[in-house]
C-alpha positions as CSV (number, residue, x, y, z in Angstrom):
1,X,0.0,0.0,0.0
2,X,1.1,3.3,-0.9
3,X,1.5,5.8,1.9
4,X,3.2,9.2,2.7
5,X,5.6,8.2,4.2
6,X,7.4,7.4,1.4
7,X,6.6,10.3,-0.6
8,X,9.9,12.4,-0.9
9,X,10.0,15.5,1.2
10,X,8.3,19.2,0.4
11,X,10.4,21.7,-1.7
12,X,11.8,24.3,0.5
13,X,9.5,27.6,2.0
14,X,9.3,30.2,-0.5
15,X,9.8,28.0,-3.5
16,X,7.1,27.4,-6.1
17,X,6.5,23.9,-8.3
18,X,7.5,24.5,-12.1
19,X,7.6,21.0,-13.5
20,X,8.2,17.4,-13.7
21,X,11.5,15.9,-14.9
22,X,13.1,12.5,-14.7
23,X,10.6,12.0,-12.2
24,X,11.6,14.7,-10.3
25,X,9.3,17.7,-9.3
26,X,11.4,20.9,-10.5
27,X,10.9,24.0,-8.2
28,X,12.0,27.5,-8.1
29,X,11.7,31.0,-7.0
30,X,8.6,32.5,-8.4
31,X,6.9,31.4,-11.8
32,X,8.2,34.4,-13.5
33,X,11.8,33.3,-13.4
34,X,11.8,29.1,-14.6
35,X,15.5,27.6,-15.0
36,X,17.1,27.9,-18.6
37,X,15.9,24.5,-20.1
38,X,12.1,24.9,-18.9
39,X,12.0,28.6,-20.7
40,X,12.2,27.6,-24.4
41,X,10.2,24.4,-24.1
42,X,7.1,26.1,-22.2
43,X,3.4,25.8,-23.8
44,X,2.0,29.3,-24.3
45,X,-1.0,29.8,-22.2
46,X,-2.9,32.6,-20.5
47,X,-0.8,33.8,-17.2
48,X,-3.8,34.6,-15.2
49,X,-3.7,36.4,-11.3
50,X,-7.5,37.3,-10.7
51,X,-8.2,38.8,-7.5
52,X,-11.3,39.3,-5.5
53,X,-11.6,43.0,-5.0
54,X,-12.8,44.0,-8.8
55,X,-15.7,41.2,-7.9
56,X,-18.6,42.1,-6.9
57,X,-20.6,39.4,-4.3
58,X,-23.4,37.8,-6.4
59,X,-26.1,37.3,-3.0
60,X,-25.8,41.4,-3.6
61,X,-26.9,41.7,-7.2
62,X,-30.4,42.0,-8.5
63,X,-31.1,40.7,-11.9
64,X,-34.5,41.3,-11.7
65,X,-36.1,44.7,-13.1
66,X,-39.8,44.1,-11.1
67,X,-39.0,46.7,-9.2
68,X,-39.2,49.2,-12.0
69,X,-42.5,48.9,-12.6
70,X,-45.4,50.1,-10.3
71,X,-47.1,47.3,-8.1
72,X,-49.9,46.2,-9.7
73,X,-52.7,43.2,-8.0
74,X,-53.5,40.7,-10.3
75,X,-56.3,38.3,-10.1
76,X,-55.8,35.2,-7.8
77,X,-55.3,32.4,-10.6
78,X,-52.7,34.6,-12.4
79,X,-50.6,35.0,-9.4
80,X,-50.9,31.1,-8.4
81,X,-49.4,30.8,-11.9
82,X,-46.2,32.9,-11.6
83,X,-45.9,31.3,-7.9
84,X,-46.0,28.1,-9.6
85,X,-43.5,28.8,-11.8
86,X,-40.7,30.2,-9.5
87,X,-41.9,28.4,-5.9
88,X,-43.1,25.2,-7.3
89,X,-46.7,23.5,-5.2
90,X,-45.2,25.4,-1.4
91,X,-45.9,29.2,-3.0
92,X,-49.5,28.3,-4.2
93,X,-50.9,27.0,-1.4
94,X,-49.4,29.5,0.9
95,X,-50.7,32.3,-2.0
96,X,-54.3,30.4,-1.9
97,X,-54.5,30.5,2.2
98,X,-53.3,33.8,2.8
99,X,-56.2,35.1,-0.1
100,X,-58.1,37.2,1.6
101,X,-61.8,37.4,0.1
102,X,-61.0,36.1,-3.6
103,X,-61.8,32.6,-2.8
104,X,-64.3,30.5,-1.1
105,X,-63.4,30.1,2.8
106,X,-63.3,26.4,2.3
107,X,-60.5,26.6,-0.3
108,X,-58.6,28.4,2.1
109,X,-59.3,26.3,4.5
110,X,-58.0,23.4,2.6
111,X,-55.1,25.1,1.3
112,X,-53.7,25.4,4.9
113,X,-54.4,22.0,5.7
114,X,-52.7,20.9,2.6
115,X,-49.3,23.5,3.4
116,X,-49.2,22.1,6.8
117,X,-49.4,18.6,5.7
118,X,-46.4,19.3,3.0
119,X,-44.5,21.0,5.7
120,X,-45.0,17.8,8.1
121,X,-43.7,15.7,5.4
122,X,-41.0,18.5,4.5
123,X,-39.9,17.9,7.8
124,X,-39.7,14.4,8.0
125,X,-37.9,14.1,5.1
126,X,-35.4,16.6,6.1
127,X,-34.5,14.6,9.0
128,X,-33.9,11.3,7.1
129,X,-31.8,14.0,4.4
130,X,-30.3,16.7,6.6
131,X,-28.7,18.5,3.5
132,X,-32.0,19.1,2.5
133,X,-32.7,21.6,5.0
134,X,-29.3,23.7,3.8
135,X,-29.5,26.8,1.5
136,X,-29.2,26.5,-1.8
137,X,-25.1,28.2,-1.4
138,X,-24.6,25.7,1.4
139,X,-25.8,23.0,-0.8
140,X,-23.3,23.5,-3.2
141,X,-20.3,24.7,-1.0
142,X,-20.8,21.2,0.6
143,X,-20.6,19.4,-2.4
144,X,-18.0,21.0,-4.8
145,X,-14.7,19.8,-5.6
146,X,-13.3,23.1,-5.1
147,X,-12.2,23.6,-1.3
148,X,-13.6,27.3,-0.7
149,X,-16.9,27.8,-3.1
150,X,-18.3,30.4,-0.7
151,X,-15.5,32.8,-0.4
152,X,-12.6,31.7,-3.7
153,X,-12.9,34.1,-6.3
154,X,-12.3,31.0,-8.8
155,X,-15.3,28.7,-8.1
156,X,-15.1,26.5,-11.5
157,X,-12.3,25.7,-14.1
158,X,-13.0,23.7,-17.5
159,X,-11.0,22.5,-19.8
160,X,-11.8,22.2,-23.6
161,X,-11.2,18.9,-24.4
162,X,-9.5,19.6,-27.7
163,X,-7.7,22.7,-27.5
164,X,-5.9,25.3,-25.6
165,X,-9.0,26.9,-24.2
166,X,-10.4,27.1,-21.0
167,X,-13.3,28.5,-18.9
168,X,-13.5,30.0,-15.6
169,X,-16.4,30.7,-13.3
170,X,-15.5,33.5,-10.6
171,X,-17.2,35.0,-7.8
172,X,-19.8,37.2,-9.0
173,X,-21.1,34.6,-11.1
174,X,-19.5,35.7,-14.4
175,X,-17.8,33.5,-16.9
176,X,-14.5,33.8,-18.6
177,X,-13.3,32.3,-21.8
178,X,-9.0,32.1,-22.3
179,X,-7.9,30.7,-25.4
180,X,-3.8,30.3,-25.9
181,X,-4.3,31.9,-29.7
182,X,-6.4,34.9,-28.9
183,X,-6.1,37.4,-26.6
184,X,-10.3,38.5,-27.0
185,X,-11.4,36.9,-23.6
186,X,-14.9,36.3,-24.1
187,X,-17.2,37.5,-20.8
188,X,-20.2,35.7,-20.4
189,X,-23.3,36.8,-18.0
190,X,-26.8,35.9,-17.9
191,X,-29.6,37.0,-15.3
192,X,-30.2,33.5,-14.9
193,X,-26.3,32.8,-14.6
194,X,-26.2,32.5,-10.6
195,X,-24.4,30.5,-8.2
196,X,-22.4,28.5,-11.0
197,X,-21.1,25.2,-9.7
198,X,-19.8,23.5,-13.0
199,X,-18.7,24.0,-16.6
200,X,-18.9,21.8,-19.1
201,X,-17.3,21.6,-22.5
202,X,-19.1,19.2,-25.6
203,X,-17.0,17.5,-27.3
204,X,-16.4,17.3,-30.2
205,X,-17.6,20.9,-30.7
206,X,-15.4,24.1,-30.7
207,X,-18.2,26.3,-29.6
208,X,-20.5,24.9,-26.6
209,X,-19.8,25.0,-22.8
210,X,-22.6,24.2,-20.6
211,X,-23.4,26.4,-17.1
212,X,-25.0,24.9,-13.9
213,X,-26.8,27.3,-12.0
214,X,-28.8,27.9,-9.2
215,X,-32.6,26.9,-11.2
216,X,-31.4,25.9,-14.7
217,X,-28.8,25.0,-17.2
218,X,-27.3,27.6,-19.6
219,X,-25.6,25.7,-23.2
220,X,-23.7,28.8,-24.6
221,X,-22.8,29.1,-27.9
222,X,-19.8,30.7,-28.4
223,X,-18.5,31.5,-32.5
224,X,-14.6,30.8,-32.3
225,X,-14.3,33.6,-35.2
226,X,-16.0,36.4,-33.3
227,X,-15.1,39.8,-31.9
228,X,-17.2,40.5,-29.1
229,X,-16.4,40.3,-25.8
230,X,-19.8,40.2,-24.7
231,X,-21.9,37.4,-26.4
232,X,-25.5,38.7,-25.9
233,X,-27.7,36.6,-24.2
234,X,-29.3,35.2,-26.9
235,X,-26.3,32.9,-27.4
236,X,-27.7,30.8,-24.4
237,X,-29.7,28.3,-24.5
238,X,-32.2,27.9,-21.4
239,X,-32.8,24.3,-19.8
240,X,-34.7,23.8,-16.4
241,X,-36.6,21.2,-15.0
242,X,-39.3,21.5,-11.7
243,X,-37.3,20.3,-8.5
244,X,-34.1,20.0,-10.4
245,X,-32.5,22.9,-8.4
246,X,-29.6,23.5,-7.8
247,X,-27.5,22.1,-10.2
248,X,-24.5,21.1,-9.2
249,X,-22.8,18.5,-11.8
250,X,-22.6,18.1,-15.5
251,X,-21.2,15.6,-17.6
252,X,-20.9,15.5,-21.3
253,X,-20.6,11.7,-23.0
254,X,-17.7,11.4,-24.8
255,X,-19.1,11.7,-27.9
256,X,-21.6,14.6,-27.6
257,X,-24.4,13.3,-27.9
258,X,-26.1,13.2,-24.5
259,X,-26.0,15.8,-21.5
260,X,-25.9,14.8,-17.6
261,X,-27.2,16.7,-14.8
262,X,-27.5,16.2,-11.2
263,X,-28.9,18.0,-7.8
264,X,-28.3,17.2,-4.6
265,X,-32.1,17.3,-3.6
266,X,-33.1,15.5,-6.9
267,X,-32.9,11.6,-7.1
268,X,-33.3,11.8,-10.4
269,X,-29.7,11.9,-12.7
270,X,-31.8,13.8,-15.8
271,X,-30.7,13.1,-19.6
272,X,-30.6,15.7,-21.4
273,X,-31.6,16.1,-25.2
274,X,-29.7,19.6,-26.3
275,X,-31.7,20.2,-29.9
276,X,-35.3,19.8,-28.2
277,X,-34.5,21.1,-24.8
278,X,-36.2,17.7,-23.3
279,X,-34.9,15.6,-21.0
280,X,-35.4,12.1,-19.5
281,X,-35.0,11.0,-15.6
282,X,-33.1,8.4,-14.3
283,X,-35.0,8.1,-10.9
284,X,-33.9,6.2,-7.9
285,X,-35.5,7.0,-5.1
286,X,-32.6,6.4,-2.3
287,X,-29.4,8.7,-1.1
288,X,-31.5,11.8,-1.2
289,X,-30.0,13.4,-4.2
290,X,-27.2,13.2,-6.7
291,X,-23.8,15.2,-5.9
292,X,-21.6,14.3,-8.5
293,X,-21.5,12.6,-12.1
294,X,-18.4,11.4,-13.8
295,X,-18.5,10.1,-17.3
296,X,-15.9,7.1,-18.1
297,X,-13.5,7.8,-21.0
298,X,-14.7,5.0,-22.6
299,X,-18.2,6.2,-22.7
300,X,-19.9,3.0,-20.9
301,X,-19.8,4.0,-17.7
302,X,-20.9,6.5,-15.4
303,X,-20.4,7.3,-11.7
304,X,-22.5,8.9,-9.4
305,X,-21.9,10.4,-6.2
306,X,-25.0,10.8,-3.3
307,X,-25.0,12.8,0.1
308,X,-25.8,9.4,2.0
309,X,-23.0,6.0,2.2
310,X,-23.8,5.1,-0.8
311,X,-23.2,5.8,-4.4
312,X,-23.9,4.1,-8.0
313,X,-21.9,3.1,-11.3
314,X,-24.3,3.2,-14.4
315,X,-23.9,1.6,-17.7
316,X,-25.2,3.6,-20.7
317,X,-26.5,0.6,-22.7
318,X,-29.3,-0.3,-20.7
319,X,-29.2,1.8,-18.0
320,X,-28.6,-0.4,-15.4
321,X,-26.6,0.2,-12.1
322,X,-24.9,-1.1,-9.7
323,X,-25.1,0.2,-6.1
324,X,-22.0,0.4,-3.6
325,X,-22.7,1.2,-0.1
326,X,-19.5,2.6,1.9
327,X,-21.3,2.4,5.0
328,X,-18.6,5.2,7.1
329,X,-19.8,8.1,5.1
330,X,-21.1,9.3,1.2
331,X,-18.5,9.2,-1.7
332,X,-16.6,12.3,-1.6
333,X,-14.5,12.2,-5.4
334,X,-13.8,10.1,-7.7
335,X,-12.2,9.5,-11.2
336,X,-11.8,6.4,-14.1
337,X,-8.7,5.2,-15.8
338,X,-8.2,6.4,-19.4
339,X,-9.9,3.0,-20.5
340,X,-12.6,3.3,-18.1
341,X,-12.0,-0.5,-16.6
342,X,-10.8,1.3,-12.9
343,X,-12.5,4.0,-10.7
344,X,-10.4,5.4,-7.8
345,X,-12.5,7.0,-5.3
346,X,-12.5,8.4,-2.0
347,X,-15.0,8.6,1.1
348,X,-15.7,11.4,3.6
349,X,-13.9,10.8,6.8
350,X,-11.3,8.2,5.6
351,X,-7.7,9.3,4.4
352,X,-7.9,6.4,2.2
353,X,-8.2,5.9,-1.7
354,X,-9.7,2.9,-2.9
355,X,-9.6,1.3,-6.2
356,X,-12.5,-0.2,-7.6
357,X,-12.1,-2.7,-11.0
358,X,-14.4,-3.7,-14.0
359,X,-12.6,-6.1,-16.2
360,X,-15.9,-7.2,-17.9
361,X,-16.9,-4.2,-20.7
362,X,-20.4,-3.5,-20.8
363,X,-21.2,-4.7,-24.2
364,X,-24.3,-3.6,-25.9
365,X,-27.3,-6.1,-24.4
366,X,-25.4,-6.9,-21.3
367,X,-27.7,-5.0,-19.0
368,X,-24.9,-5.2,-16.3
369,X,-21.7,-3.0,-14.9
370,X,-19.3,-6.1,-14.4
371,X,-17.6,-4.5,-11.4
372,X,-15.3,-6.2,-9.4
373,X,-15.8,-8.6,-6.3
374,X,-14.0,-6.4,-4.3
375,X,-13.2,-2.7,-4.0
376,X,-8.8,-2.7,-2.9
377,X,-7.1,-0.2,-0.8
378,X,-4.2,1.4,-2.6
379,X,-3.2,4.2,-1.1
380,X,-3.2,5.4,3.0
381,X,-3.2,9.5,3.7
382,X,-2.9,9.2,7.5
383,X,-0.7,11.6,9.0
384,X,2.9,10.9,8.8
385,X,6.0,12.5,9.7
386,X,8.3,13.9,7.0
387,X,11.9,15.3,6.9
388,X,12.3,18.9,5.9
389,X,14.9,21.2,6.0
390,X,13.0,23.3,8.3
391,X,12.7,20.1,10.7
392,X,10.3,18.0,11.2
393,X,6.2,18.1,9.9
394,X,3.1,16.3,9.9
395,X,1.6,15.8,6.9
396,X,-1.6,13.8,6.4
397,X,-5.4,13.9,5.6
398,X,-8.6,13.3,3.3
399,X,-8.7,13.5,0.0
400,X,-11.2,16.3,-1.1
401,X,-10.4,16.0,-4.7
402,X,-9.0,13.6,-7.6
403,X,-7.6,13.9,-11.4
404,X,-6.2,11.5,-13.3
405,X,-4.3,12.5,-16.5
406,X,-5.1,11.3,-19.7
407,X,-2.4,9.2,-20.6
408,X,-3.3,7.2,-17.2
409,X,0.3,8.0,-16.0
410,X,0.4,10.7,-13.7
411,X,-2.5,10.9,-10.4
412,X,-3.5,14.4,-8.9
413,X,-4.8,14.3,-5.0
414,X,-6.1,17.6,-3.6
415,X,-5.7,16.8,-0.2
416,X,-7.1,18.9,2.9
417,X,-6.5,19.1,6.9
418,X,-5.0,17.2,9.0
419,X,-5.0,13.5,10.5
420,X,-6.3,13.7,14.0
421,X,-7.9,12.6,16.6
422,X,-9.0,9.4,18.2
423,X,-11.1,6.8,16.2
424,X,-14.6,5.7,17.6
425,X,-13.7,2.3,17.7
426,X,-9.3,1.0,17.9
427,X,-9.9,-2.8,18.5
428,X,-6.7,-4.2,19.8
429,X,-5.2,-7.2,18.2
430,X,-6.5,-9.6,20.8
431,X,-9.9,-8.4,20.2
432,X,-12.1,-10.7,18.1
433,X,-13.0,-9.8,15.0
434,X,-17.0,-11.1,14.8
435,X,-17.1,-9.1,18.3
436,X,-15.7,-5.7,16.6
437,X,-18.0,-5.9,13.6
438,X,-21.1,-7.0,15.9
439,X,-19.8,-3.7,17.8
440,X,-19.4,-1.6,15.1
441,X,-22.5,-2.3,13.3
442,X,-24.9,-1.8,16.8
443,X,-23.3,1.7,16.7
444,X,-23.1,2.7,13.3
445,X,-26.6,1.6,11.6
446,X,-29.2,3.7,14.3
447,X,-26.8,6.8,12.5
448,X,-26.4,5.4,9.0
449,X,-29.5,3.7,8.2
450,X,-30.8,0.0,8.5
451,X,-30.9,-0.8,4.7
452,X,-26.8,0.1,4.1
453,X,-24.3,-3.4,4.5
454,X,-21.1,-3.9,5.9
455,X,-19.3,-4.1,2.7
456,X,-15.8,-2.0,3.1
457,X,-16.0,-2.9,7.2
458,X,-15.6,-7.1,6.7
459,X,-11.9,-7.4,6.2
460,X,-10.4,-4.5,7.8
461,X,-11.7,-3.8,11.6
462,X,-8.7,-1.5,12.3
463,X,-10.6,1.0,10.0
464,X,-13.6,0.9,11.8
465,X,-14.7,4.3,13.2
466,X,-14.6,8.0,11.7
467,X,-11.7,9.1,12.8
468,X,-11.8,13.3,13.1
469,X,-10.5,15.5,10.3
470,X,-8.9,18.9,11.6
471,X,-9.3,21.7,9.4
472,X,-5.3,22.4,7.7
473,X,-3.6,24.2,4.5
474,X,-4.9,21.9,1.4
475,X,-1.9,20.1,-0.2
476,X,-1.4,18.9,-3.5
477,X,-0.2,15.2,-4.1
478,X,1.2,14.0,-7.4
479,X,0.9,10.0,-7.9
480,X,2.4,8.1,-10.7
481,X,0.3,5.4,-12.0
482,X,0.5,2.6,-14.5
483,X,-2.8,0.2,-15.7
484,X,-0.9,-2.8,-17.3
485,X,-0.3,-5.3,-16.7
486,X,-1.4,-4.3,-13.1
487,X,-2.3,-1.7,-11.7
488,X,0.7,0.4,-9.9
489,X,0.8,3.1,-7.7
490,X,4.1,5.4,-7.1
491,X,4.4,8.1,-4.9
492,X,5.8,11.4,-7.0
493,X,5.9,14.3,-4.8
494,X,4.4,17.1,-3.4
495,X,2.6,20.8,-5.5
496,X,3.5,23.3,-3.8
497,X,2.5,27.7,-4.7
498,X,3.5,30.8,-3.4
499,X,4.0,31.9,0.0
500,X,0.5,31.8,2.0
501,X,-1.6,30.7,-1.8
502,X,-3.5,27.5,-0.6
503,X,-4.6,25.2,-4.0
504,X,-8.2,25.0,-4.3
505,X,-9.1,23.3,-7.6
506,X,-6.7,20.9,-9.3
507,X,-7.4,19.2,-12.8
508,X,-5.5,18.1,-16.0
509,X,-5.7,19.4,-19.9
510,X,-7.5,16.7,-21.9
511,X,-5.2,16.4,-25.0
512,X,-1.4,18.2,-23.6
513,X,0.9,16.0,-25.9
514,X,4.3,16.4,-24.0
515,X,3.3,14.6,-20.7
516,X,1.0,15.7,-18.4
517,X,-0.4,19.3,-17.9
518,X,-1.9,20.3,-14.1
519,X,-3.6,23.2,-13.7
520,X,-4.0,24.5,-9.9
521,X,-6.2,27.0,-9.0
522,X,-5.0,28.8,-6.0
523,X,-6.3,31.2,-3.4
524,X,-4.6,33.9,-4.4
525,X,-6.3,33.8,-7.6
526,X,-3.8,32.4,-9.6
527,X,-3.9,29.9,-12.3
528,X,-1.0,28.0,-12.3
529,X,-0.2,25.3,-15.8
530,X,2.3,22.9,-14.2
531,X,3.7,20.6,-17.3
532,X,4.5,16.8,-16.3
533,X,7.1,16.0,-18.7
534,X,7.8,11.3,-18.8
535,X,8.2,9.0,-21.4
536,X,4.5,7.5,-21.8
537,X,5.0,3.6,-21.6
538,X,2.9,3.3,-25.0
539,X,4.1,6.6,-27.2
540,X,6.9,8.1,-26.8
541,X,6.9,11.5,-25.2
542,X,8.5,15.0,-24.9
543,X,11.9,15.9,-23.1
544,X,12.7,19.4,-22.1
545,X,16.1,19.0,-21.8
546,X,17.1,17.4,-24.9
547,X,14.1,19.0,-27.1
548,X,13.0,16.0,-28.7
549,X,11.1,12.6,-28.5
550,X,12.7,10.0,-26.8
551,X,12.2,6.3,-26.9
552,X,10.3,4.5,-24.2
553,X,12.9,3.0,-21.9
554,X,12.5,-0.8,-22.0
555,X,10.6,-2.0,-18.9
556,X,8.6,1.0,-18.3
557,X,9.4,4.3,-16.7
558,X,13.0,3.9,-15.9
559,X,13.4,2.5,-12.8
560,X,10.0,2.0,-11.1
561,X,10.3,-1.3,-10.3
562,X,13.0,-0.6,-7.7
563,X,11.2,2.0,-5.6
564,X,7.9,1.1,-3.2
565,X,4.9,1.2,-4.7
566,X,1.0,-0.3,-4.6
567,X,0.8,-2.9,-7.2
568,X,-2.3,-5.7,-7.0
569,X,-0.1,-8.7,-7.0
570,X,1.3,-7.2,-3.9
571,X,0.1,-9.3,-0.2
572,X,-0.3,-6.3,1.6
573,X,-2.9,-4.8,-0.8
574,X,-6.8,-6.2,1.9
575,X,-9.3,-6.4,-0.5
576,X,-12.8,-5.1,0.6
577,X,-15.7,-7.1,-0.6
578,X,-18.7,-5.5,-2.5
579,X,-22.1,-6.4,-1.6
580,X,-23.5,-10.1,-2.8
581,X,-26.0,-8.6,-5.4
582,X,-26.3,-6.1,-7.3
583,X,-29.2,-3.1,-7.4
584,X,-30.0,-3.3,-11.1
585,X,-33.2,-0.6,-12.5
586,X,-33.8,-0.4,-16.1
587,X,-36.3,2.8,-16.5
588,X,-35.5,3.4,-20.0
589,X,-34.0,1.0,-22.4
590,X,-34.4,3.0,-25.3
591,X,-31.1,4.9,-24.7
C-alpha cells in the first residue's frame, strides 16, 4: 500500500513547483523566473492572477427589473401561476390560504391543511436528508470539488477537451473564456447565470460550454471567429426542469451526444436532449440526491456520487446500475482510468483511496456493470512525519479532490487538513474480529441507516470508526500510475505555490501532448499550468532538456520497479468485498 511516508520531502518555504522531470518535481523562486531548459520548451497559455476586489458578491446583485415597474394586484389564478413557476406547489398553497376574500373560505381552508401537511412531510424528510434543510449556497459549497466555493474568487475551471482553451467561473457569477491563440477573452453573464457550480465543455464541438446554475442550465454558444467580448444573451440556451435545483454536476458523454445533470435534492440523474431542450429522468428514489457525475473515458460508464453512504456506477446501454454502499460516510470524489476499466475513489472521513475494477466491458445487451468482487485499498493518507529542512512536519489527511491524467500516467490528490484525533472504535489485536464488527454495526446503523451493508467494514476492523479531520492548509499530491499489466501506484511528490496561496481546484488538460499538464487554482487567484514531462509507456513523449522525442525506456518508466509502490499482485494490498448482489433498475432502455 502506498503511503506518505514514502513520498519524498516538500520543496523548501518560498519555492514554487515548475515541472516534472526524470521524475523529479522541478521547483524555483517564483513562476516568473523558470531555470534555462524549462524557458524555451514552455506551452504558451494565459498567465492569469484574478483577485477578488474587482468582484462584486453575487447574493448582492439583482437581476431582476420588477421593481421598476409600479405594483400592480393581479387576479388570484394569475398569481398562483407565476408562484408556480418560481416556488413550485409550497408558493400556491401559501398564496391560496393567505387570499383574503378572492376565494371560497373552504379553499382556504384546505389550502392550509394541505401546506401544513407538505411541511410535516417537509420535515420528515429533512430529518432522514439533513442537507435538505441547507441553503441552496450551502448545498453546493458542501458538495464542490473546489475547497472554498463560498469565499474563492475561482469557483469553476473547464478544460476544452480539444484545445488550448479554458473556462472559468468567478465569484460574482460571471464566466471567462482564455484561449492560448487569442487574446479576446470572451465575458459571459446571464440574469439567470447565478451560483455556477460547474462547466462543461461538448466534445467534439469548438463552440459549446454548458453552465450549472442555481434553477437551470445555460448551453452557450460561443462562434470561435467572433469579436465580441460580450456574447448577448441570446447565445444561451435555457434548460430547467421542476425540483431539479440546484445544479451542481454536469457531464458530457464522450461523444456529444447526450448531456448529464444532477442535484443534490433530486434523485433523479436527468438526460438531457440539447436540440429539443427535453430531457429524461433516471430516478432512484434512495441517497437523497445526486452530488456528483463522472462520465468514463470510454463512454460505458458512469459514476455517481449521493449525500448518503452510498453511491452508483451506471452503464449507458441499458441503464442499469450497480449500487455500492461505503457504510462510514457518502463518496466524496472520484475519477476512471483512461480505459474506463478502474474507478479510484475516496469517502468522507477516511484518508484512504480505494480502487474499484471492471474487467468485464459493458457490451451492448449486457444489461450489467461487471464491477469487481471487491473494491482494494491502494493508497493510505494518514498523517505521517516527514523530513524537511525546516525540521520535522506532519503531513496527512482526506482526499477532497481527484484527477487522473489522460495518458493514465500521472494521479492528482487535492488533499485537505490534517489527521487527527481518536477513532470511535481502535480494537486491539487480541480483540475478536466477529465481536468488533457486531460492535461496530450496533453503533453505526441507528446513525447510517438499516438498509446500508457492511461491505468496506468485513476485512479490515482496524478501519472501523470516523476518525476526526482537523481543518489544515490543502496540499497537492502528485501520484504516478500505471494500468498494465497491473495496476501500480508510485508516490511522485508534493505541488506546492506561493508563500500563504492554498490550491483550491486541481485538474489536468484533456489532450497536452508532451506529458501531463496540471492546472492549480489557488487562493490567491492564480492559475498556475504545471507541465509533467515522462516518457509514456505506449508513445513516446516529450523531453525538455534534450528538445525532442525519446524512446520508451525498456521496462517502463526507468526504474519503477526498484522503488515502493501499490501494485495488485502485492500481499499487503486487503481487498474489501462488494455487496453479494447487485441493485440493477432499467427505467428506459431506449437509450
Amino acid at each position: 500500500m502506498c503511503s506518505l511516508g514514502l513520498f519524498p520531502p516538500p520543496p523548501p518555504r518560498g519555492q514554487v513547483t515548475l515541472y516534472e522531470h526524470n521524475n523529479e518535481l522541478v521547483t524555483g523562486n517564483s513562476y516568473e523566473s523558470p531555470p534555462p531548459d524549462f524557458r524555451g520548451q514552455w506551452i504558451n497559455l494565459p498567465v492569469l492572477n484574478l483577485t477578488k476586489e474587482p468582484l462584486k458578491t453575487p447574493g448582492r446583485l439583482d437581476h431582476g427589473t420588477r421593481t421598476a415597474f409600479i405594483h400592480h394586484r393581479e387576479q388570484v389564478w394569475k398569481r398562483c401561476i407565476n408562484i408556480w413557476r418560481d416556488m413550485g406547489l409550497f408558493g400556491v398553497l401559501n398564496e391560496i390560504a393567505n387570499s383574503e376574500e378572492e376565494v371560497f373560505e373552504w379553499v382556504k381552508t384546505a389550502s392550509s391543511w394541505a401546506l401544513a401537511l407538505c411541511r410535516w412531510a417537509s420535515s420528515l424528510h429533512g430529518s432522514l436528508f439533513p442537507h435538505l434543510s441547507l441553503r441552496s449556497e450551502d448545498l453546493i459549497a458542501e458538495f464542490a470539488q473546489v475547497t472554498n466555493w463560498s469565499s474563492c474568487c475561482l469557483r469553476v475551471f473547464a478544460w476544452h477537451p480539444h484545445t488550448n482553451k479554458f473556462a472559468v467561473a468567478l465569484l460574482d457569477d460571471s464566466v471567462r473564456v482564455y484561449n492560448a491563440n487569442s487574446t479576446i477573452v470572451p465575458f459571459l453573464k446571464h440574469r439567470l447565470q447565478r451560483n455556477v457550480a460547474a462547466l462543461a465543455w461538448k466534445p467534439l464541438s469548438a463552440s459549446v460550454l454548458a453552465v450549472a446554475c442555481q434553477s437551470c442550465i445555460l448551453i452557450w454558444t460561443l462562434d470561435p471567429t467572433s469579436l465580441s467580448t460580450r456574447p448577448s444573451s441570446g447565445c444561451a440556451q435555457v434548460l430547467s426542469h421542476p425540483g431539479h435545483t440546484p445544479v451542481t454536476s454536469l457531464a458530457w458523454a464522450p461523444s456529444g451526444g447526450r448531456l448529464l445533470s444532477s442535484s443534490p435534492v433530486d434523485a433523479a440523474i436527468l438526460v438531457w436532449d440539447i436540440s429539443t431542450e427535453t430531457c429524461v429522468p433516471l430516478p432512484w428514489f434512495r441517497g437523497g440526491g445526486v452530488t456528483n457525475l463522472l462520465w468514463s473515458p470510454d463512454g460505458s460508464k458512469v459514476l455517481a456520487t449521493t449525500p448518503s453512504a452510498v453511491f452508483r456506477v451506471w452503464e449507458a446501454q441499458l441503464w442499469t446500475c450497480e449500487r455500492w454502499p461505503t457504510l462510514s460516510g457518502r463518496c466524496q470524489t472520484g475519477c476512471w482510468s483512461p480505459d474506463g476499466n478502474r474507478l479510484l475513489f475516496t469517502v468522507l472521513g477516511e484518508p484512504l483511496i480505494y480502487s474499484l475494477s471492471f474487467p468485464e466491458r459493458c457490451g451492448e445487451g449486457k444489461g450489467r456493470v461487471g464491477g469487481a468482487k471487491s473494491a482494494t485499498i491502494v493508497a493510505d493518507l494518514s498523517e505521517t512525519t516527514i523530513q524537511t529542512p525546516q525540521g520535522e512536519e506532519r503531513l496527512g489527511g482526506e482526499a477532497h479532490s481527484m484527477v487522473w491524467d489522460p495518458s493514465g500516467e500521472r494521479l492528482a490528490v487535492l488533499m485537505k487538513g490534517k489527521w487527527g484525533g481518536r477513532p470511535l472504535l481502535r480494537p486491539q489485536p487480541s480483540v475478536p474480529i466477529h465481536r468488533v464488527h457486531a460492535l461496530a454495526e450496533v453503533l453505526l446503523r441507528p446513525a447510517l441507516g438499516f438498509g446500508l451493508q457492511r461491505s468496506f467494514l468485513s476485512l479490515n476492523p482496524f478501519l472501523l470508526g470516523n476518525p476526526r479531520v482537523q481543518d489544515g492548509k490543502p496540499v497537492v499530491l502528485l501520484f504516478r500510475t500505471r494500468n498494465s499489466p497491473v495496476f501500480e501506484l508510485l508516490p511522485c511528490g508534493i505541488i506546492q505555490g506561493e508563500p500563504g496561496a492554498q490550491a483550491q481546484l486541481i485538474t489536468f488538460h484533456p489532450s497536452f501532448n508532451k506529458g501531463a499538464l496540471l492546472s492549480v487554482c489557488w487562493s490567491t487567484g492564480r492559475i498556475a499550468h504545471i507541465p509533467l514531462y515522462f516518457v509514456n509507456v505506449q508513445f513516446p513523449r516529450f523531453s525538455p532538456v534534450l528538445g525532442r522525442t525519446q524512446e520508451p525506456l525498456v521496462g517502463g518508466i526507468g526504474c519503477i520497479h526498484d522503488l515502493p509502490l501499490f501494485t495488485e499482485t502485492s500481499p499487503t494490498s486487503a481487498p474489501l468485498p462488494r455487496p453479494p448482489s447487485a441493485w440493477p433498475h432499467s427505467p428506459h432502455s431506449h437509450f
